[in-house]
N, C-alpha and C positions, 0 to 999 in steps of 0.2 A: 642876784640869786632868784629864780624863779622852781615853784615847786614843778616839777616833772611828772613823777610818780607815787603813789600810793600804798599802804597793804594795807587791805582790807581780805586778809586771811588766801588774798593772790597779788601779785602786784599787778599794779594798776597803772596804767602810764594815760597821762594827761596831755590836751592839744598843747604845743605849747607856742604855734605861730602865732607872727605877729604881723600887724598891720603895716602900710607903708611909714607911718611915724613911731613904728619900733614900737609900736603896745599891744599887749597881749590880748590876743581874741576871746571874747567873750566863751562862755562853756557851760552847757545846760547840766548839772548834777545828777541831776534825775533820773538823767540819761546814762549814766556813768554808774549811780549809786541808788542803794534802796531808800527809798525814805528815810526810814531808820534811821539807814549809818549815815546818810546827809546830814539830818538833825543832828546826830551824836558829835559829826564832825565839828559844826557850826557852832554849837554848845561851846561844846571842848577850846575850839579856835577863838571864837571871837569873846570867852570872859577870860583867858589868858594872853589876851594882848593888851600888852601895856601902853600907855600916851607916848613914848618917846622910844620911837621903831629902833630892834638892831635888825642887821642886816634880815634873818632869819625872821623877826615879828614883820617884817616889811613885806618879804615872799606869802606869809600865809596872809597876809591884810588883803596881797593881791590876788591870790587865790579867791577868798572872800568876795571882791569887788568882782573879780570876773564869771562869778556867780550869781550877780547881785543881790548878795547876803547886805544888808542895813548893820553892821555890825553894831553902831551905838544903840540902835532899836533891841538887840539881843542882849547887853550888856544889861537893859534898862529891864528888859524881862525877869533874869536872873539874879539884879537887885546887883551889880559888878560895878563896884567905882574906882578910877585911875587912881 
């Protein structure tokens, strides 16, 4: 399961290729989203991910990564323990 798409009050559709070893190309935010709702996202996503992925915390982990959000770094801001 990998995240596709968005709503951020339109739908938003995300790269979603992949490189020759089948993983997901990297994706600038920024580019995509206002600061803001980057932040809010990141917020939002990375203190409600739990230590032991389902299918679903594992899609947004990877969102995450392909953004290069530090997600333990966010967790540690907002005082979030597994």
């Amino acid at each position: 399961m990998k995240v596709a798409s968005v709503w951020l009050g339109k739908d938003i559709t995300l790269n979603v290729e992949q490189d020759e070893n089948k993983k997901m190309l990297p994706i600038k935010p920024l580019e995509i989203f206002s600061e803001t709702h980057w932040k809010l996202l990141e917020q939002g996503i990375c203190c409600n991910i739990p230590a032991q992925y389902s299918a679903t915390d594992r899609s947004m982990a990877d969102l995450m990564e392909r953004a290069s959000t530090d997600i333990a770094a966010i967790k540690k801001t907002h005082n979030v323990s597994d």
